[in-house]
Structures are given as structure tokens and as C-alpha cells.
KOLKEBA-909384 format. One record per residue (C-alpha): residue in one letter; x, y, z. Coordinates in pm, whole numbers, plus 32768, in hexadecimal, padded with zeros to 4 digits. Layout:
residues N
AXYZ
...
***
This chain:
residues 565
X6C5761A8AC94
X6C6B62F0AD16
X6D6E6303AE43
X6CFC63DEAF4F
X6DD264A0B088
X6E0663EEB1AB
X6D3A64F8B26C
X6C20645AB19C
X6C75630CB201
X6C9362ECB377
X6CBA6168B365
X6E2E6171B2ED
X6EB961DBB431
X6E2A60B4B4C9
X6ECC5FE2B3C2
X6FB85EBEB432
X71055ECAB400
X718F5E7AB297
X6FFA5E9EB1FC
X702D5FA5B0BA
X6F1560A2B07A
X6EF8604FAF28
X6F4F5EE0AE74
X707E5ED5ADB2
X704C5F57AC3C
X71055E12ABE3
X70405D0DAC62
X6FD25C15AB5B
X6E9A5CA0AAD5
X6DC75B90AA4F
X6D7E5A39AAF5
X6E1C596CAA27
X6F795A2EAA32
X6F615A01ABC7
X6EE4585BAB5A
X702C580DAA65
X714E58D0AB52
X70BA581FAC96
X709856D6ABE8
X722D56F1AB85
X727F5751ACB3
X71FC567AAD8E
X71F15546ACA5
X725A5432AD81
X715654CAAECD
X7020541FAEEB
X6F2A54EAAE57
X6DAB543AAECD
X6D6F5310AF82
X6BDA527DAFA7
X6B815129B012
X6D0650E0B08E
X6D9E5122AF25
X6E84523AAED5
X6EFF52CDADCC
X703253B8AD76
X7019552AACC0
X70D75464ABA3
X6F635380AB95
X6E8A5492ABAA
X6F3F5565AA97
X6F6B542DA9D5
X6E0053E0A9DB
X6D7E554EA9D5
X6E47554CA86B
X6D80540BA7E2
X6C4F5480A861
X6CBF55D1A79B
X6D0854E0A670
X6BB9546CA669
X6ACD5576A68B
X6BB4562DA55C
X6B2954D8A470
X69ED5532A4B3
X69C05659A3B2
X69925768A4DF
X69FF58EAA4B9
X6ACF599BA587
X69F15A2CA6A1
X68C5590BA684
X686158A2A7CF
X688C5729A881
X67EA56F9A9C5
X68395630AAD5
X671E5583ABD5
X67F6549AAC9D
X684D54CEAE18
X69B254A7AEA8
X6A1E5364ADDD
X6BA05345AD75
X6B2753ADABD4
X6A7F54E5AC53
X6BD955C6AC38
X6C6C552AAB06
X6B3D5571AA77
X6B3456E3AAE3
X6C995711AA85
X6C545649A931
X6B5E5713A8BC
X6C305855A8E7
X6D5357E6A871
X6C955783A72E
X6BDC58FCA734
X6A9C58C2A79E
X69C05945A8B8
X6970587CA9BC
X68155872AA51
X681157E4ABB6
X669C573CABF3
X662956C6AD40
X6607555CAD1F
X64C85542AE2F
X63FE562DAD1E
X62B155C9ACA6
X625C5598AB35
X61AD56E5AB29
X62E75793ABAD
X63E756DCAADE
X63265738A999
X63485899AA0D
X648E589FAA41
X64DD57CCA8F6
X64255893A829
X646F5A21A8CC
X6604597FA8B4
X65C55912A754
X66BA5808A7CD
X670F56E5A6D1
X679E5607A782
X676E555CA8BF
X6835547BA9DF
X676653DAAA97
X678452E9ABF2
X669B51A0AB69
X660C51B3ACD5
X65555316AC4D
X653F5290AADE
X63CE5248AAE7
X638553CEAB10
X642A5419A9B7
X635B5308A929
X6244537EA9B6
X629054FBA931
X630B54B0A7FE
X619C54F2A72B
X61D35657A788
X6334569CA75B
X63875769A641
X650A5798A600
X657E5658A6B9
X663D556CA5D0
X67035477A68D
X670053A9A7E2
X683D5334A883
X67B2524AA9B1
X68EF5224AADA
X689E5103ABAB
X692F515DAD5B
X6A285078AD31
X6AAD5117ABDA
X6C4D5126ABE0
X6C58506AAD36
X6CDE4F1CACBA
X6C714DC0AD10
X6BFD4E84AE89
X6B384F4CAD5C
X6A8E4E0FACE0
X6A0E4D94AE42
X699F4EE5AE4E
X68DA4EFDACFD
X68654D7AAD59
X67EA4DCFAECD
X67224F50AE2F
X666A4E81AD2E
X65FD4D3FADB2
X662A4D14AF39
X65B94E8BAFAE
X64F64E9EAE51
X654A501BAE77
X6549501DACFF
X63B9504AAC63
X637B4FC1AAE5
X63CD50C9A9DD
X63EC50DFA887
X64A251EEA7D5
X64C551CEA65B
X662A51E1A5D6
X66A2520DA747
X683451A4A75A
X68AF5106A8AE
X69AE51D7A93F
X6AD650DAA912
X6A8F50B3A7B1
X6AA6520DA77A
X6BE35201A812
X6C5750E0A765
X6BF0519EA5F2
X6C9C52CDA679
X6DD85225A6A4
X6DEF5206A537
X6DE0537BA4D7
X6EDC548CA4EC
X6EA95595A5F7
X6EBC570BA571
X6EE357EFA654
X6DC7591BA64E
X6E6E5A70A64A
X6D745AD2A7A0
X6D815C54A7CF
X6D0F5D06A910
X6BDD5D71A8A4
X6B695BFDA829
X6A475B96A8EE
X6ACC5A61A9D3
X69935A27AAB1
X681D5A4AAA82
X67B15A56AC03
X665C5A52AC41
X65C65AE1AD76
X65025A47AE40
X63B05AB1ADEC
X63415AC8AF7C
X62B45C4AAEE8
X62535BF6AD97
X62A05B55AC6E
X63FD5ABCAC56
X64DE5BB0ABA4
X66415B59AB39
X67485C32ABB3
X685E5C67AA58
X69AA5C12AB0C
X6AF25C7CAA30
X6C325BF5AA36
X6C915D03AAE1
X6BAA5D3CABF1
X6BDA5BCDAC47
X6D5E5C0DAC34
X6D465D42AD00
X6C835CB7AE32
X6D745BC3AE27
X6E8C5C9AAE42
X6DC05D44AF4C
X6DA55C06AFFD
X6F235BD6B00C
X6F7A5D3BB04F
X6E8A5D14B17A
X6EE05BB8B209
X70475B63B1AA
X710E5C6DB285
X70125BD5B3ED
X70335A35B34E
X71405974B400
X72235934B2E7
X721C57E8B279
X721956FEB151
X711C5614B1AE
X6FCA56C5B20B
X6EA355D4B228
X6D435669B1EF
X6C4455CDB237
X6B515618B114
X69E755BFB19D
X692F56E9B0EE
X68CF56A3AF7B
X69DD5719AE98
X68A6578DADAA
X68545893AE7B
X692259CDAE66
X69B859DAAFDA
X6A3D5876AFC3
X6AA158BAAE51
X6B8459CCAEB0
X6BF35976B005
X6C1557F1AFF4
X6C3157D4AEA7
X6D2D5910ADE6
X6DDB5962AF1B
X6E3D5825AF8C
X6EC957E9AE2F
X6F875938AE4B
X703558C6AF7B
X705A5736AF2F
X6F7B56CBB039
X6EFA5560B03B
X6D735574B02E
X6C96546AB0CC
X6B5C5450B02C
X6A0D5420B0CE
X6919536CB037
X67FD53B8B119
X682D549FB202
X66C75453B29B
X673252F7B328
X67CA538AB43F
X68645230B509
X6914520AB3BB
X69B15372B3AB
X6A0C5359B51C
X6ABD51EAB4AB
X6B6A52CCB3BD
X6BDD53B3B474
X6C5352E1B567
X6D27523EB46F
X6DBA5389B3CC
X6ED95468B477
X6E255594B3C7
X6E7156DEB3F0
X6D8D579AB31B
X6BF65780B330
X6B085869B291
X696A57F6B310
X683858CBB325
X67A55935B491
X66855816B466
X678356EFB42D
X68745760B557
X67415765B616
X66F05605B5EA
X68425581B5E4
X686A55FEB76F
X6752551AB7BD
X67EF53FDB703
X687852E8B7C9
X69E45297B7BB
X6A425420B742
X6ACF5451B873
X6C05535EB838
X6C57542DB6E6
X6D8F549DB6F9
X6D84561DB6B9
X6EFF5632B710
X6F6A5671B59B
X6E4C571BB536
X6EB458A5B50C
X6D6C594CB448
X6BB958DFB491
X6B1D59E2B37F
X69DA5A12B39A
X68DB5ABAB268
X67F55A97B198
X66DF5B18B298
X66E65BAAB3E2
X67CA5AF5B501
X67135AEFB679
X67DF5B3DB78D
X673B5A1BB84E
X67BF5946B748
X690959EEB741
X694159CAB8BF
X68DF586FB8BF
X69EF5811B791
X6AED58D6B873
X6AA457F0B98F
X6AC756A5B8D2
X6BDB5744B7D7
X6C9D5813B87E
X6C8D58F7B73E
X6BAF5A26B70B
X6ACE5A2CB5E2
X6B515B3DB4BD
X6A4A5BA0B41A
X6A315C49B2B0
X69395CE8B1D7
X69175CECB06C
X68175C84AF41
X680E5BE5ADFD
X67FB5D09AD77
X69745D50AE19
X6A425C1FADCA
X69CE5C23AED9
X6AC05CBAB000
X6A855E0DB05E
X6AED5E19B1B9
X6B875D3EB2DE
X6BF05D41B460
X6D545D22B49E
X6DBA5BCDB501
X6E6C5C5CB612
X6D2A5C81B6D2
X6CF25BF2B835
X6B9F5B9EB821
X6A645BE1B747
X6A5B5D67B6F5
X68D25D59B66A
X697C5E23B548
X69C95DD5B3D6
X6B055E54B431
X6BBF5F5DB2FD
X6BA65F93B16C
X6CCC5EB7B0E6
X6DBF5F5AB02A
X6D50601DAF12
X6C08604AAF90
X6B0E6143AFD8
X69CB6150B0E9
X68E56229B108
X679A6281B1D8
X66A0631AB128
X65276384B143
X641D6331B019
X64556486AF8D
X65B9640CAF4C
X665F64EEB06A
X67516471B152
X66BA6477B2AA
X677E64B1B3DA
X682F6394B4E2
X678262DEB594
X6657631CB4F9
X65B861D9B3E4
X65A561BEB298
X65F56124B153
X67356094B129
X67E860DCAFD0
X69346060AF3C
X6A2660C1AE2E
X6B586017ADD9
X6BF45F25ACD6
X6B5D5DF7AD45
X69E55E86AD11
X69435DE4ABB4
X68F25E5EAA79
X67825E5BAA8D
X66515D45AA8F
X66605C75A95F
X65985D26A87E
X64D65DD6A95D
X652D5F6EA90E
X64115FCCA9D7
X64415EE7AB27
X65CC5F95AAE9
X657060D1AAFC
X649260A0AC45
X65A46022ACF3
X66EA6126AC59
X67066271ACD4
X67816395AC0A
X68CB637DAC9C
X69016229AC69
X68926196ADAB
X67CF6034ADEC
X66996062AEB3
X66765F4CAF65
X651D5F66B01F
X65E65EEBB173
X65965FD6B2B2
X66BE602DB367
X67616142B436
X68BB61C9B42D
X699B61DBB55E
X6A8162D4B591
X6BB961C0B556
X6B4561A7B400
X6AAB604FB43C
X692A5FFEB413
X68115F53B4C9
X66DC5EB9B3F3
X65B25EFFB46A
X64EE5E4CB357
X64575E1CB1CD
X639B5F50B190
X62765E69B0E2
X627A5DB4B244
X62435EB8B33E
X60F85ED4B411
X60126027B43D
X5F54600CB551
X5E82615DB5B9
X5F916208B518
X609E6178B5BD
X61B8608BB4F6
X61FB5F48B567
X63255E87B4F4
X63045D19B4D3
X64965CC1B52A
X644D5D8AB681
X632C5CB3B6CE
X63C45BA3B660
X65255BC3B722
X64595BFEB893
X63705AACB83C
X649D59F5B7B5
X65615A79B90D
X6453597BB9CF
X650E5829BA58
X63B85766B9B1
X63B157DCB87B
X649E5766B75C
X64205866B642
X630E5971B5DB
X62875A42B4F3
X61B45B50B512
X60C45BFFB3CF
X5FC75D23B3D6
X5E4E5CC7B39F
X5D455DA7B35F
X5C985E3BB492
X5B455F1CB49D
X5BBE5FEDB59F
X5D316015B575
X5D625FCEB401
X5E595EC3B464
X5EAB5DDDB59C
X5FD35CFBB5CC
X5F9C5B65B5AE
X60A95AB5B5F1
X60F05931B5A3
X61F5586EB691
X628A572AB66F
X628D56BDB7F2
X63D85624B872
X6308558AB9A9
X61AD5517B984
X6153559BBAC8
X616E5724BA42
X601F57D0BA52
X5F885925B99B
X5F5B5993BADD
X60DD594BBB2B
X613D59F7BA00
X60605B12BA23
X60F45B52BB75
X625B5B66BB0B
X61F85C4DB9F5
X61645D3FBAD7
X62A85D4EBB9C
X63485DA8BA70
X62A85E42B976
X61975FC7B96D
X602D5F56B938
X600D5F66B7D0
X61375E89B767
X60C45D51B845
X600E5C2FB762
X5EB95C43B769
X5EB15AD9B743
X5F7859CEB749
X5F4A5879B696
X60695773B6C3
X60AD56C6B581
X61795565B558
X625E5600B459
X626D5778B39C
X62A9577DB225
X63FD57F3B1D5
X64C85814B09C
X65ED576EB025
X66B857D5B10D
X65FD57C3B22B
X65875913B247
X64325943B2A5
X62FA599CB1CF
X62445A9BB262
X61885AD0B108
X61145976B0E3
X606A5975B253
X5FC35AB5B1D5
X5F405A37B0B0
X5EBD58EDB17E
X5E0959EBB268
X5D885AC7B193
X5DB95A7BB01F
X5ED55ADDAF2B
X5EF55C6AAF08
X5ECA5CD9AD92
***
């Protein structure tokens, strides 16, 4: 990248202590360099534990190696792509780290997709093989008339490299919750066969260079069709490297962090922060199953001296109205990152309360590895920020013409730095919408700059409101409704209006039953100019939300008033 004066970069002198400007230029620079040195080195740690069961960094590298094994007997090229639809089960990382190691891309698939969606991804990957949970098996037997490149099916069962607790496990999915539906995949392999073949065959190591493709990271489609972000070797390395640069010098030192990994290691926030990182720094990682059956995460986190948990501002929401989270004990716990969509300072301030900790909050895509920026953890309470570019990295304002617009005032946020991918999978055109000239990512985020060099979202560009004239930004909307003691979430959309071209609708999720329109209406008048209050209000049971948990403003559009074309 191109480095920059510090004049240019205001955000340095508010670095903390011991945090470089720039990553070191000899940082490992593909993933599977960082995977074999952190394995040796921290062979005898535990690595993962799920259900109970751990296993050491000597398992995982062990297993990552057979896995490796086996995919290189199944006639692949260097390069050819493997997904992966499973959620946090212990196979999920040996089977990341497998495929690399072997020198294949993996393609991370969200296990809750449809049939139509799955197919898309399948075929735009051109992935040939698959890992799949058996609990999401029947969609790949459902798909598998229309997929074109896809050649084999490895089928994991939860309870996959677990033991005899694995067996109960298996026994318990299948027949007594019956969370297993028929399927029937021709020439499908289970997942301990596989293993049990691999052991077998000789591992040979791929020679993986930076600019390999390691991850095929599809976005999330909430503005269009899914598109997967190309992530190298070395962006993946880099952010990283960012990561550490960033976290290590403010992270109590210590050789047994806990995290608490609730978020689905196949998106691209718990990939890098739950998943990479935590291997960079030995850390034992609990893995969450579910996430969504809340009295079981609170048992869990009861049970777990963590002291490292990365969530999104929907699931710390519902976690503070969880019974028994107040007798977690927080005491160990020295980082709660929030990302992956826009944190609430009523949420923040209620975590504080229960916590004790203030909510950091990041920001970053899959198109950036995805960290771009982050609050210092030294922080007393939530800043409303996404705090400063990590090392290496570059932010800047700028208008549609391309032209960086003064502080204070919004616009598009755009990013250049190491961690920042190669370009949509063969999609030249979609790359070129989104790369500027000089090498910058537009990322169609709204944000301002503040003089410290730190930035405040304002929202998606796709997302905002015109009404009369006037912009209206959902997050703003959404932060004074969410701010109400009886509501527990909200969105807010533009509809079409005869007289002011748009007005505001808003759809909460009440926390009391009691909570009226009129209620609501009130407390938005209080707090928000005339043409930025709802227009109406319709309280909804649940909202739809992705994979994460972050809401979809999109799909309550289309409900309302059809998909856009």
C-alpha cells in the first residue's frame, strides 16, 4: 500500500501505546504459514473445546493434515474450491485449515441457506467439493439437479471427533430431537470415513504463496445478488497481523485466553477474530453451537472464566434480558467486540451495567478481511465510534464525485490497505464499481470523520430515506426507538409516499406488551425534527435478520412493497 504522512493520518496520535503504524513486513504472509508455526508452538494448549471436549493445537494440526491428505486423493488442482456449510461444530476448523494446507480455496456457506441460494453459491464458486453438517444435508440433496461443478459430499455428523460424548450426541440429533430430515446424496462419504481413508495417504505439503486465493467469502446479498469477495493469502495474513499489532500491546498478557466463540466462524468477523487470531495467540476457543438458544449460552458462560467475547449489537441485546446473565462472572473477561452492524448505545449502556465492561466496537466488511477500524480497549464506556484505521490502513470521506469532503460533514466511507481483497470472483465489472483509481474500497457505508481521526456511521447509502428532500438515516431512527425502556429492537425502511416521495415506517419488536404507537410516537417527537419520525409503526413478533443477527432492512422492504429490480 501506499504509506501516507502522519499529517494525513490524524488517528496515529491517538494510537495506544506500543500499536505500530504499519504491520511488520515480516509477519507470516499466508494463512497457513501463521496455522503450522502456531500449531508447534502451542502444541500441548487446548486448541477448541464444543460439547465439553477439548482438543490440543497438536489435534487440530494433526487432523487439519489428514483432512489435507484426503482432499489431495481426490484428483483436485491447486486453487479448486471446497466449501464448508456447517456451523460451529469441533470439524469446522480442521476442515478450514485442511483444505489450505492441501492448496485449495475454501468456500464458507451459510448452513441456514435455502436450496435456491446454495445452488448459487455452488455453482458462481464452481466449488467441487463439499462438507456438510447431516442436520443441513437434505438442502444439498435437494439442490443437487442443478449443480454443475459439484463432485463430492463429505456429510459431518455434530458429534463428529467428540468421542463416545460424540456418539450420544450423533444418537440424541437423529432419533430423539429428529433434528436430522431424510436425505439422499449419491456417492456422499460420512465424515469419519473420510477421515479414516485419509489416514492412509501421505500428506504433501502445497507450496501456498501470498497471492493464492485462501477464502471465497460471499457477501451477504442484503443489496443484491450474493457476490464472493477473492480473499488472498495475504490479505487474510495481513488483517491478521493488523489484528495483533492492534490488540496485543492493550491484552493482559497471558497464556490462557478463553473466547467465547458464539458468532459463526463462517462468517468473516468470527473467522478472523475468533477464529485466526485466537490461533495466533494460543487462545482456547469455546464453540457455540447455537448462539440463538440463549439459556444455553448464558449456561455457558456461566461455566467459562472467559476473557475474550466478540457478539453482534442484536445478540448482546437479548442476552441482557436473559435470566441468570447477571451471575456471569465478567471478572476475567478483558475485550466485548462488537461488529458486524451498527452497536446501540442503549444496548451498550445496558451491557456496561450488567458487565462492568464497555462494548468495543469495530467496523470492517468481507470485502476487508474484514477489520478496518476499532475503538481502543482502553475506553471507559461506549464511544458511538468505530474507533481508528488499524495499522496499515487508510480512511477516507468522500462525496459521489470521488472528492474528499470536509469533517464533520457525511459521506462514503473508503478503505485501502493490505487486508482489502482482490476483487469479486469473477465479477470484473461489480470490481470496478466498487475500486477507485487509487486503489481504494468503496464501501457504500455513510460515515463522518472526526477531527481525532476516528469515524461515526451514519448508515448504508442503499438504506437511507428522502423525504421532501430531506435524508433520513435509518441507524438514527433506529438508535432513539431502540433508546425506549419497551422496546427490545427496530427497524425502520422508506416507502413510497405521494406527497413526499418517501416517509419513514418503522417495525419494533416490543419488550412490554403494554407499548402503544401512540407511546412511541410521543417519544419520537421528543427526539427527533418532523420528517425523521415514523410515519407508522407496526410491532412485529420477530424482524428477519441474517446470520449473524443483523437485521434485514431489505427483506421488510421487499414484504412491503415487492423486491426492487
Amino acid at each position: 500500500m501506499t504509506t501516507v504522512q502522519a499529517a494525513e493520518r490524524p488517528w496515529l496520535a491517538h494510537y495506544p501505546k506500543g500499536v505500530p503504524a504499519e504491520i511488520s513486513a515480516s509477519e507470516p504472509k499466508t494463512v497457513t504459514a501463521i496455522f503450522e508455526d502456531c500449531v508447534a508452538r502451542y502444541a500441548a494448549r487446548p486448541a477448541l473445546e464444543s460439547f465439553g471436549k477439548q482438543i490440543t493445537y497438536a489435534d487440530l494440526g494433526a487432523t487439519a493434515r489428514r483432512i489435507a491428505a484426503g482432499l489431495q486423493g481426490l484428483d483436485l488442482k491447486r486453487g479448486d474450491r471446497v466449501a464448508l456449510m456447517m456451523p460451529n461444530v469441533m470439524a469446522y476448523e480442521p476442515a478450514v485449515f485442511g483444505v489450505l494446507l492441501a492448496g485449495y480455496v475454501v468456500v464458507n456457506v451459510n448452513p441456514q441457506y435455502t436450496a435456491r441460494e446454495l445452488t448459487h453459491q455452488l455453482n458462481d464458486s464452481g466449488a467441487r467439493v463439499l462438507f456438510v453438517l447431516e442436520n443441513f444435508a437434505h438442502t444439498v440433496a435437494e439442490s443437487l439437479p442443478d449443480l454443475k461443478t459439484l463432485e463430492r459430499t463429505i456429510v459431518v455428523k455434530p458429534g463428529d471427533m467428540l468421542g463416545l460424548k460424540g456418539a450420544i450426541i450423533n444418537l440424541v440429533s437423529k432419533y430423539v430431537k429428529r433434528s436430522v430430515k431424510p436425505f439422499s446424496i449419491r456417492g456422499a462419504t460420512s465424515f469419519s470415513a473420510f477421515l479414516s481413508g485419509a489416514a492412509a495417504r501421505h500428506f504433501t505439503p502445497a507450496a501456498v504463496e501470498p497471492d493464492d486465493v485462501a477464502f471465497l467469502q460471499y457477501t451477504g446479498g442484503t443489496t443484491g445478488v450474493s457476490k464472493g469477495a477473492t480473499l488472498l493469502h495475504r490479505n487474510v495474513a495481513a488483517n491478521v497481523a493488523q489484528a495483533a499489532a492492534w490488540l496485543e500491546p492493550q491484552m493482559p498478557a497471558r497464556d490462557d485466553h478463553v473466547m467465547l466463540t458464539a458468532l459463526p466462524l463462517y462468517h468473516v468477523l468470527a473467522l478472523t477474530c475468533c477464529c485466526l487470531f485466537m490461533i495466533r495467540i494460543g487462545a482456547l476457543q469455546v464453540l457455540v453451537v447455537n448462539p440463538r438458544d440463549l439459556p444455553a449460552l448464558v449456561t455457558t458462560l456461566k461455566s467459562h472464566k472467559f476473557s475474550l467475547i466478540v457478539l453482534v449489537n442484536t445478540l448482546y441485546n437479548v442476552l441482557c434480558d436473559q435470566s441468570g446473565v447477571e451471575d456471569i462472572d465478567f471478572s476475567r473477561a478483558a475485550v466485548c467486540v462488537s461488529g458486524g452492524m451498527a452497536t446501540q448505545a442503549a444496548v451498550a449502556e445496558r451491557w456496561k451495567k450488567i458487565s462492568g465492561k464497555p462494548i468495543i466496537e469495530g467496523y470492517g466488511l468481507s470485502e476487508t478481511s474484514p477489520i478496518a477500524s476499532v475503538n481502543r480497549l482502553d475506553i471507559e464506556n461506549f464511544t458511538g465510534t468505530i474507533g481508528y484505521p488499524v495499522p496499515s490502513t487508510e480512511i477516507v470521506i468522500r462525496s459521489p464525485d470521488g472528492h474528499d469532503v470536509p469533517l464533520g460533514e457525511p459521506g462514503e466511507i473508503c478503505i485501502r490497505g493490505p487486508q482489502v481483497m482482490a476483487g469479486y470472483w469473477n465479477r470484473a465489472d461489480e470490481t470496478a464499481n466498487v475500486m477507485t483509481p487509487d486503489g481504494f474500497f468503496r464501501t457504500g457505508d455513510v460515515a463522518i470523520g472526526l477531527p481525532d481521526g476516528s469515524f461515526r456511521i451514519v448508515d448504508r447509502l442503499k438504506d437511507m430515506i428522502v423525504v421532501s428532500g430531506m435524508k433520513v438515516f435509518p441507524n438514527e431512527v433506529e438508535e432513539v426507538l431502540a433508546s425506549h425502556p419497551k422496546v427490545l429492537e427496530a427497524a425502520v425502511i422508506g416507502l413510497p409516499d405521494p406527497h413526499s416521495g418517501e416517509a419513514v415506517k418503522a417495525f419494533v419488536v416490543r419488550r412490554d406488551a403494554e407499548l402503544t404507537p401512540e407511546e412511541l410516537q410521543a417519544w419520537c417527537k421528543e427526539r427527533l425534527t418532523g420528517y425523521k419520525r415514523p410515519k407508522t409503526i407496526e410491532f412485529r413478533a420477530i424482524l428477519p435478520k441474517t446470520n449473524v443477527g443483523k437485521i434485514l432492512r431489505r427483506a421488510l422492504r421487499d414484504e412491503v412493497v415487492g423486491p426492487s429490480t
